[in-house]
N, C-alpha and C positions, 0 to 999 in steps of 0.2 A: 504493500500500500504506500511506501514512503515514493513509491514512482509519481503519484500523483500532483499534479501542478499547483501548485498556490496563487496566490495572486500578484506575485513579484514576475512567474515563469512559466504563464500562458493562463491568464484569465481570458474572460470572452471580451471581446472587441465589441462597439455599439453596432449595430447593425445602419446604414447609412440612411436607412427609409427614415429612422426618429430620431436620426444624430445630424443635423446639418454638418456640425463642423469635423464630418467624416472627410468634405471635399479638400481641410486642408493636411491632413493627415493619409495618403495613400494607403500606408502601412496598415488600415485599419481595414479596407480591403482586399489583402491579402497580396498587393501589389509585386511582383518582384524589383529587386532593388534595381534602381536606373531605369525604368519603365517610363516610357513618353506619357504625356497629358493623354493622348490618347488610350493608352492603354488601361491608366488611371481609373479614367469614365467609363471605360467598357465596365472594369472590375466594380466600379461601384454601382455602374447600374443594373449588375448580373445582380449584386448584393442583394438592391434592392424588389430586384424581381423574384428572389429566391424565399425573403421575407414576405413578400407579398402572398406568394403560391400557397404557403405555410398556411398563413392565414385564414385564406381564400377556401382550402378545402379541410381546414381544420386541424390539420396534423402539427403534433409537437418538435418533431424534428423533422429537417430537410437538408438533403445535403446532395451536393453537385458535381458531379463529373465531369472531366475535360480527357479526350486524348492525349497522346505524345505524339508527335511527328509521324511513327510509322504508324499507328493506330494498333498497336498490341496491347499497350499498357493502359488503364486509365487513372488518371491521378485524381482526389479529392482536393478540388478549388477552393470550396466555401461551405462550412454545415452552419446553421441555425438551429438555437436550441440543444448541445451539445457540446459536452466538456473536451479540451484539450485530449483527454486522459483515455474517452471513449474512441476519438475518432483518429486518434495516430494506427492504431491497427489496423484501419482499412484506410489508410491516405494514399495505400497503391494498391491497385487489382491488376491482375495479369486478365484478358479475355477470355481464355480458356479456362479462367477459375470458375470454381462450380459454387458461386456467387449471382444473388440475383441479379446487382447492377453489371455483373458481366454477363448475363446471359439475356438480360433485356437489350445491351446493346448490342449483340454480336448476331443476335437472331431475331431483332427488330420486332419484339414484342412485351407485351406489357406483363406485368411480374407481382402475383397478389399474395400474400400470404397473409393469413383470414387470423391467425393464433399462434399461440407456442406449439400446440402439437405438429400443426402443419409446419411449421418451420424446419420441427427436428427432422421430420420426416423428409421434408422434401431437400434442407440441406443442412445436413447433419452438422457440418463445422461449424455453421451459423451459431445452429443451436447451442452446441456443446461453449462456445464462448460467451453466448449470452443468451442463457437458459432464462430467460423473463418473460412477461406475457405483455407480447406488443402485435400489432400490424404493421405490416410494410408495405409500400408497392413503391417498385422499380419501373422504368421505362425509359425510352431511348431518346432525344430529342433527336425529331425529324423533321427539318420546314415542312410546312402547307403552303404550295404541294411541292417536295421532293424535287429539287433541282437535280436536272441530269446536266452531265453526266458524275456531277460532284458528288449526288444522292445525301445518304445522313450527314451526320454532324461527326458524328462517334462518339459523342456526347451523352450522359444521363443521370435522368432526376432519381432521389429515393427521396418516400417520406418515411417516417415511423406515426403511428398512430398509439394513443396510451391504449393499456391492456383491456380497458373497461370500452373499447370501440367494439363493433360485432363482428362477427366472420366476413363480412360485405361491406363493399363500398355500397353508399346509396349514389342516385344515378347525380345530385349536386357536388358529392365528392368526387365523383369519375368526372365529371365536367372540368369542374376545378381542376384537376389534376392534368388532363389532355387541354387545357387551354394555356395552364403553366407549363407547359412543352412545347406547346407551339410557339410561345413568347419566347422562351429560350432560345429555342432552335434557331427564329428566324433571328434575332439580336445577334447569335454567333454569325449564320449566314451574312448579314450584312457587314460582322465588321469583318469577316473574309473578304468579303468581296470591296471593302474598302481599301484593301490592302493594311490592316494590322487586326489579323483572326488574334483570337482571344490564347494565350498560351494558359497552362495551367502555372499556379506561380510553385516557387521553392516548398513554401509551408503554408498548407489551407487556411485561412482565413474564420477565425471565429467570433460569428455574427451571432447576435442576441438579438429576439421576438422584441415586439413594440414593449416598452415599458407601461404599467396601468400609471395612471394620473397621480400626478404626485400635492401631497395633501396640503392644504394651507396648517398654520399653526397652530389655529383651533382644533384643526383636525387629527391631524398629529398628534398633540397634549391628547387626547381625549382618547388617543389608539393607544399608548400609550401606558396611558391609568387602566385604561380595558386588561392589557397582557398583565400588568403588574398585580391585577387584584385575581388572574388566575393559581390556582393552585399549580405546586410544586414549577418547576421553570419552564422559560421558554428561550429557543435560541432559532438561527436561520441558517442558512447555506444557501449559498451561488451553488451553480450545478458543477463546477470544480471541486465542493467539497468544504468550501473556503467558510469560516465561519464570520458573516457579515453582522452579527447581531447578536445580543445574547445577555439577558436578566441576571442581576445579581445571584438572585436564587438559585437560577441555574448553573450559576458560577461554580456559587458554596454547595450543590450536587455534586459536581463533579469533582471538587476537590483543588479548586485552580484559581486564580484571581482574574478579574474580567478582561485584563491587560493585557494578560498572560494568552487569553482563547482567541478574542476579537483581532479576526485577518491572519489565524494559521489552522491549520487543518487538525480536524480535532486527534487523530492517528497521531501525528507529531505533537502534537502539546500535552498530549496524555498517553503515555504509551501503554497502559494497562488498553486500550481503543485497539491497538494497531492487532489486529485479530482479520482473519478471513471470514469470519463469522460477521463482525460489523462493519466489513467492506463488502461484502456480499446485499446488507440488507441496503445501504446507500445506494448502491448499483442496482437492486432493483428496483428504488424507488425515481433515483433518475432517468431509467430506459422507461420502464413501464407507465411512471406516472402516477401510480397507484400506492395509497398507502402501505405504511409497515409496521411492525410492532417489534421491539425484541428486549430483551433484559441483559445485561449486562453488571457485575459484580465487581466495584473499582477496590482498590486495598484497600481502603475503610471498612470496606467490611459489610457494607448494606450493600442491598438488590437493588438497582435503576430500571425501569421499566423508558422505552425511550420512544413516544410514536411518530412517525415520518408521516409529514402532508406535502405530497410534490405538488408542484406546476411549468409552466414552460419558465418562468424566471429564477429558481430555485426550491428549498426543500422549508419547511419550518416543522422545528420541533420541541415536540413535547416532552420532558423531562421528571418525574417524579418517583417517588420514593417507596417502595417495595420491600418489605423486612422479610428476612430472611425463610422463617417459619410459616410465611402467609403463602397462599397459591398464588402462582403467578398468571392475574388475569387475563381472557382471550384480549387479542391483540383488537385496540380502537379504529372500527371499521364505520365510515360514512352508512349510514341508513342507505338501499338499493344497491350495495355495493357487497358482493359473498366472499363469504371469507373461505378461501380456499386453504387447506393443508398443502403444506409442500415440504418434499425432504431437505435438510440441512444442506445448505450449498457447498459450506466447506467438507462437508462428505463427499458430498457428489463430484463433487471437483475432485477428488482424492480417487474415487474410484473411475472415474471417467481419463485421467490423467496417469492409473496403474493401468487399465487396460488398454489404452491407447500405445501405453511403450509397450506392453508386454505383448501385446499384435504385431509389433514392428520387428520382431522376433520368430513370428511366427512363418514358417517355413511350407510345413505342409497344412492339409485340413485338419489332420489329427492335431496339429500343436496348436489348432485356431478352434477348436472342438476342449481340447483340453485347457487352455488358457481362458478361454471364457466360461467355463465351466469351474476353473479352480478361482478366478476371481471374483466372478459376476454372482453366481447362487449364493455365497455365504451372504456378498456384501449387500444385495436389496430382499434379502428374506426368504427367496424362493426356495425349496425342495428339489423342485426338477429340471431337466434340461433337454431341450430337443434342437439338434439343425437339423433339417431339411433342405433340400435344393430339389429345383425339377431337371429332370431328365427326362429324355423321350417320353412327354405325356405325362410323366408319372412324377409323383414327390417320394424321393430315396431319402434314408437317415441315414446322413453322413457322423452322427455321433447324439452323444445322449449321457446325461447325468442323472442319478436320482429316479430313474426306470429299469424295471426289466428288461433283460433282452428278449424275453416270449412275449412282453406286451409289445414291445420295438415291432417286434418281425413281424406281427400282428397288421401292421399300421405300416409297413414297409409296403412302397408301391403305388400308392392311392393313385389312382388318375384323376390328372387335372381337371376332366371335365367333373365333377363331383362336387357338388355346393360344399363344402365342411368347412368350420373355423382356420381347417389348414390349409384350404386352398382359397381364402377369402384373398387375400394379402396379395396372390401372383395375379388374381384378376384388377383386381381396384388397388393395389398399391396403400392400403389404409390397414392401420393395426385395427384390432379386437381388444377391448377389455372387459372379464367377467368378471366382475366382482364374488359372486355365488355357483354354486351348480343350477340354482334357478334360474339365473340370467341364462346361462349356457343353454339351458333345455327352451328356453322361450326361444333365443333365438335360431333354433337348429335343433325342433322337436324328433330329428329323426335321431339324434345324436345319443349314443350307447356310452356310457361316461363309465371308463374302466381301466382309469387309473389312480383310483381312489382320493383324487386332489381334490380341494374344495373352489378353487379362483384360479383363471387363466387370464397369460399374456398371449396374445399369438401377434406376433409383430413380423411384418415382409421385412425379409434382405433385400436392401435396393441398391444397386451397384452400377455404376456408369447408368443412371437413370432407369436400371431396369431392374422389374425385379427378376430375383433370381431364387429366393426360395421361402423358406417359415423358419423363424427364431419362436419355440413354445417354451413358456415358462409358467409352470404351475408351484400353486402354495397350498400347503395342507389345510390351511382354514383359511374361511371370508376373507378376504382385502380389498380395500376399498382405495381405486385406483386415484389417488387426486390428479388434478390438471398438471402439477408439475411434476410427479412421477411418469407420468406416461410420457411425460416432452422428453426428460430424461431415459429412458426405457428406451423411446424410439430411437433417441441420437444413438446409444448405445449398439444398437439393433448395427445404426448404419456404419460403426466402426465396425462389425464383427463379417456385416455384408462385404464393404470393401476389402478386409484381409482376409476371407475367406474365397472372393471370386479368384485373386492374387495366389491364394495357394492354390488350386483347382489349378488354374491356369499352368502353374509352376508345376502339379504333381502330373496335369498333362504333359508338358517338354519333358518333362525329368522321366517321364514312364518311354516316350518315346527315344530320347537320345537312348537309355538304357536299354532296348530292345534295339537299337540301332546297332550298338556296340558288342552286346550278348551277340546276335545274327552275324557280325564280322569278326567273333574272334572264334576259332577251329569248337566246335563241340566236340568231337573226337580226336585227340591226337594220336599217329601213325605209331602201331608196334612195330620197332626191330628185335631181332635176336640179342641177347646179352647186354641188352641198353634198357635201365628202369629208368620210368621218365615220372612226373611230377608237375602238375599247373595247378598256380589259383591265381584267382582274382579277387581283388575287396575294394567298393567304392569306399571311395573319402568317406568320413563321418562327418565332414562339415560342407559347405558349396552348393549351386546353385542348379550344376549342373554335373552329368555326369564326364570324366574325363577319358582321353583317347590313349592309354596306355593299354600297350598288346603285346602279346607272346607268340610264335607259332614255331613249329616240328614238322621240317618238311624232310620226308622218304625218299633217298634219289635212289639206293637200292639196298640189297638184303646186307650190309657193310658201313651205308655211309646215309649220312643224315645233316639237313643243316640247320641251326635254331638259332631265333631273332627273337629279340628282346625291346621293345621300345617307348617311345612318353610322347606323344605330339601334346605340344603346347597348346592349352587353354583348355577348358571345362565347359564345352557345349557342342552341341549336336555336327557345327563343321570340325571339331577336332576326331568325332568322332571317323566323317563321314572319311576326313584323310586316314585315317589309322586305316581303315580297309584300303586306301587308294596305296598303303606305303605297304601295308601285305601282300598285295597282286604285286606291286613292284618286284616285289624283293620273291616270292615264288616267280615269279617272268625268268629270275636271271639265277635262281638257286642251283648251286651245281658248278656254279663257277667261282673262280678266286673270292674271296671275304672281300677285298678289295675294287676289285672289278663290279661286285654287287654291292656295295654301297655307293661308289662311283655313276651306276649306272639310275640309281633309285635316287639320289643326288639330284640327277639331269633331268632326270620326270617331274620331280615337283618343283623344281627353279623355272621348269618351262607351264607348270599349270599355275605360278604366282596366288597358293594359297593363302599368304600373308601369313601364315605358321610356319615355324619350325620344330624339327624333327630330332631327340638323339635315337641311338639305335648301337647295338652289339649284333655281330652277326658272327657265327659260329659252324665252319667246316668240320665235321669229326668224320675222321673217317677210323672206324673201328679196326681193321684190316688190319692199318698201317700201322696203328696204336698213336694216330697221331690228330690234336687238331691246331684247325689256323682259324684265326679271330681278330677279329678291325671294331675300332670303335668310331661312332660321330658322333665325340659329346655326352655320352653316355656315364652311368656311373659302372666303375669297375667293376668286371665279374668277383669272384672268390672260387680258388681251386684249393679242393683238398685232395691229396693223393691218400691212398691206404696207410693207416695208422700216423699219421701226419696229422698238424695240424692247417685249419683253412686258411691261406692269408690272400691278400687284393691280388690280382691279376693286374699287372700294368701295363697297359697296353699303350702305343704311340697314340698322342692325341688326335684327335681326328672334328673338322669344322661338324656342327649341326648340320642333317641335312635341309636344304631348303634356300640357302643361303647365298651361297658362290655357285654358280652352274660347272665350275671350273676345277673345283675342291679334287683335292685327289686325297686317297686315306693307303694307309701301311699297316699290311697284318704280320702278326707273329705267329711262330709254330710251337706247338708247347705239345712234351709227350702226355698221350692218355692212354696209361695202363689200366688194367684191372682194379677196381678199388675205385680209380680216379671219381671224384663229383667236381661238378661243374653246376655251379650256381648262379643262375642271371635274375635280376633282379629290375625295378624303375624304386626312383628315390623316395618314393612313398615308404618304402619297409624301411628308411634308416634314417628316413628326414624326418626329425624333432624340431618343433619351432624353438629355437633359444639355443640349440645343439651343434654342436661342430658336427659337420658330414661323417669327417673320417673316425670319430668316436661312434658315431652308428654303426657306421661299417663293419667297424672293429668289434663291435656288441653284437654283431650279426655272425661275422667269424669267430667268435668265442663261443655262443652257443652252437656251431655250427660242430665245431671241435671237441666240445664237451658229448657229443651225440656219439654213441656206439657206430662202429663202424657197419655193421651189421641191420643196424635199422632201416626199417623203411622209408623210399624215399617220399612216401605220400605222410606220413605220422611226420615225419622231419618238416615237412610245408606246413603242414597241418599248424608242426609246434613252433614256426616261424609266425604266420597269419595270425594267431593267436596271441603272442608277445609282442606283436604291432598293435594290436587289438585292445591291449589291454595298457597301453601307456600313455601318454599324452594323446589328447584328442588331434585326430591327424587331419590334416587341410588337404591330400595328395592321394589318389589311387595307391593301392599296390597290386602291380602285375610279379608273380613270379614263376621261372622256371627252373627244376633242378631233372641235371640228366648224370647218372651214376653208368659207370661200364661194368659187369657183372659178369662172372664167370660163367654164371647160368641165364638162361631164359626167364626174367621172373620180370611180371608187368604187375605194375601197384596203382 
């Protein structure tokens, strides 16, 4: 709360319509500095058409939009009726934001939001920052009629209306409002076409509603005596927060001398204030317009009971005294005005602000099924938990808390076309709420109620403006939804829509590059005589995507065999799709020199400019001979162990990545393979530790490798490799491995 402005460092500026002497002060319409007379008058007379609009159709705030030169961004010119503190969060909109004045002007239509609930719902960020109950309408300024070929302005209006206005404009507020557009529009129009179009300035301009009539002396003394002979205090607020007024009484409540309060914000001059709790009920009383009530306990030791009366010029309030022992009475609510319940905002904010990070985390659907399930159920009370999403026709459960799996399967499948509370939501895009099992049966008498909960939420995922499935959440008895839990509820809905469509989408790539990569690496590898051979594979435990590391065992006859080892760079479906293009390579030329086939597989992919590069071990054995030969491109080094030896690195001449120089030439060595011999090829996934030296892996790799009977198998030997990668630091990197042992006997593992 201490971000909030005082009145030294962004109070509101007079608005020019009731301030003559705005014309000698620029800076009071938001002018940018060095700005011609001309551009001066445009700014004040946008001003004053902005205050005007306000007025005209009744709305407590207004506020104005300008493009930037390319027309992507809109900047925030001028708000009326709105604090410094409100309106710097939206002083820039991108047009692609899923923001109504970006979507009024970018699709040249008009932008109603009726309530809070429709807000969460329709745009969730809205909500979640300023969960209050207000009206808005956005729309775009467009001259009448529309010059061609210049068309809009890129220009647009928003109002707010307080929370006590209805779900609808009446048809003199849409008037008002499309006539305040049209004035706009054509004012920019013409000062384009005057040659100085209107810019947006540095920092929006804050403009303040006409002031009421200011009271002679008489009038005054007598307002006066009126506040001082009320009970317990009274004090005021500018809608910065600022405290412009304020009774002794109220002084000696608070515990502060009059001096002391009068023109600082009551957060900094009392810091027992500075709480989310009574920065929440200020903020809603400033958006909304609508009273507040809340208690507050300063170190003296008694209870404050504190009631909030907004208007468009600021807040005044009531202050009195509360003992501790006493109940603390419902909050001071104007006669035709309902008193709504709503949850603690600094809750909501708490739980809305863990699950928002803790979705940003989320990966696949199961970690968007279980994240919302381990945060959301405990924190609003519910029992149960259902996602849904539609698929062909149908609504599938992609996960579930607090149900059975026999009642799950039960309700797995429904089709779309089917009236129920769970497929209300992908038709009409509107949540449900039942307060009872009576509510539920009235409204969906066909409905078989067999999961013993007494109150249901059924709230649509809506994602990229669509929906996409049902968020159920039931409670074991009655609850009784207030207007601002469900506003709440819904936004929530629309954090859990958006990072679930994101995982779906993700577990789609990631399913397909991983059947990509399973289809191009050998499902069977080739039996020789006296050769036990050995592969695994194990994706990363952490990434986006799967990676293009591969193995293969190519047969050239009953003697000789040749085997590649390799890593194509990056973690997505084309690293995949090269790791098959570098396998055909390299079987095209297997049979020939180690060197010649890497030379050759080199030249394929410098000429197909995959933007990747490739390492790679390739391995001649020829069993006969007892001999093999092996090149490397960049690769990490094999490990030989001979019979009753221990394993140590293979070094082999270095060799460029393939992919790189189309020119590269690489040098193999001959190294004997006896009986006993293993030959172990590996990608750096099995020895790469993040924080770890390479060749410390390595060497922890030939240590266990060493420690291993000679005799064992070389599949349990993989096995107990895979496993000790497995189980160490969470690994960022595939591991592909190959081990091929020469054996006296025939024996395939």
């Amino acid at each position: 709360m201490r971000n909030l402005p005082g009145r030294d460092q962004g109070a509101e500026q007079p608005g020019p319509a009731e301030h003559p002497e705005a014309a000698e002060h620029p800076e009071a319409a938001g002018t940018a500095e060095g700005a011609g007379p001309a551009a001066e008058a445009d700014q004040r007379a946008l001003g004053e058409a902005l205050v005007t609009a306000c007025g005209a159709a009744g709305a407590s705030i207004g506020m104005l939009y300008l493009p930037d030169a390319a027309r992507r961004v809109l900047h925030l010119a001028m708000t009326v009726g709105l604090s410094r503190e409100f309106a710097l969060p939206w002083s820039r909109v991108v047009l692609d934001d899923v923001i109504p004045v970006a979507d009024a002007v970018r699709d040249r239509r008009f932008v109603w939001l009726g309530g809070q609930e429709e807000t969460a719902r329709r745009y969730p960020r809205l909500g979640l920052v300023l969960p209050y109950d207000f009206a808005l309408a956005a729309a775009p300024l467009v001259p009448d009629p529309a010059p061609e070929p210049a068309g809009p302005t890129g220009a647009g209006l928003v109002l707010l209306w307080p929370g006590s206005h209805g779900p609808h404009l009446n048809d003199r507020e849409r008037a008002a409002v499309d006539s305040a557009c049209g004035r706009l529009a054509n004012f920019l129009r013409r000062a384009a076409e005057a040659g100085h179009p209107v810019r947006p300035p540095a920092d929006p301009a804050m403009l303040r509603p006409p002031p009421p009539p200011t009271p002679g002396p008489v009038e005054a003394a007598a307002a006066m005596a009126f506040i001082r002979r009320l009970p317990g205090g009274n004090c005021a607020l500018d809608l910065n927060g600022t405290i412009t007024f304020i009774t002794p009484e109220a002084a000696e409540l608070l515990g502060a001398p009059v001096s002391r309060l009068r023109g600082a914000l009551p957060w900094e001059a009392l810091p027992w204030m500075d709480t989310p709790v009574i920065e929440d009920h200020y903020r809603a009383a400033a958006i909304s317009r609508q009273p507040r009530s809340f208690t507050a306990a300063p170190p003296i030791g008694r209870y404050l009971r504190f009631d909030l009366y907004p208007d468009d010029t600021g807040i005044s309030v009531r202050i009195s005294s509360v003992a501790a022992d006493e109940p603390v009475p419902a909050p001071a609510t104007p006669t035709g005005v309902p008193l709504e319940p709503s949850p603690s905002r600094a809750t909501a904010l708490y739980q809305l602000m863990h699950l928002a990070a803790a979705l940003t985390e989320a990966v696949h659907a199961r970690d968007v099924v279980d994240q919302a399930a381990d945060l959301l159920v405990p924190a609003i009370g519910a029992q149960a938990l259902a996602l849904l999403v539609a698929e062909e026709q149908r609504l599938r459960i992609v996960g579930y808390r607090g149900y059975t799996a026999e009642l799950m399967a039960r309700y797995d499948g429904i089709p779309l076309g089917i009236h129920t509370a769970s497929t209300h939501g992908l038709r009409t895009g509107e949540p449900l709420f039942f307060a009872s099992a009576g509510e539920l049966a009235t409204a969906f008498p066909a409905v078989v109620i067999g999961d013993g909960m007494a109150a249901w939420a059924f709230l649509p995922l809506i994602a990229s403006s669509r929906p996409i499935g049902t968020l159920i959440l039931a409670y074991a008895r009655p609850h009784a939804f207030a207007p601002g839990e469900r506003a709440i509820l819904t936004s929530l809905a629309g954090l859990i829509a958006q990072a679930l469509d994101r995982a779906r989408l993700y577990d789609s790539t990631h399913q397909l590059a991983h059947s990509l990569q399973t289809g191009l690496l050998p499902r069977v590898l080739p039996s020789v005589p006296h050769l036990e051979v050995a592969a695994s594979y194990l994706p990363a435990a952490h990434g986006l995507d799967i990676g293009g590391d591969f193995y293969d065992l190519i047969r050239i006859d009953d003697t000789t065999v040749a085997a590649a080892i390799g890593d194509v760079q990056g973690h997505n479906v084309n690293a995949a799709a090269l790791m098959g293009q570098v396998r055909t390579a390299v079987h095209a030329t297997a049979g020939e020199p180690p060197a010649e086939v890497l030379a050759r597989t080199n030249r394929l992919l410098t000429d197909l400019e995959p933007g990747l590069f490739t390492s790679c071990v390739y391995a001649h054995i020829d069993l006969a001979a007892r001999t093999a030969h092996l090149a490397t491109a960049g690769h990490p080094p094999p490990l030989l162990r001979h019979a009753g030896g221990p394993a140590e690195m293979l070094h082999l001449p270095p060799g460029l990545l393939l992919g790189i120089d189309r020119d590269a030439s690489y040098t193999a060595v001959e190294i004997p393979f006896e009986p006993g011999t293993l030959l172990t090829l590996y990608t750096d996934g099995l020895v790469e530790v993040p924080g770890d030296d390479l060749e410390e892996g390595i060497a922890a790799v030939a240590a266990r490798i060493t420690a291993t009977p000679d005799g064992h198998p070389v599949r349990a030997l993989a096995d107990d490799l895979i496993d000790q990668a497995r189980a160490g630091a969470p690994r960022t990197d595939d591991i592909a491995l190959l081990l091929l042992r020469f054996a006296q006997e025939e024996r395939r593992t």
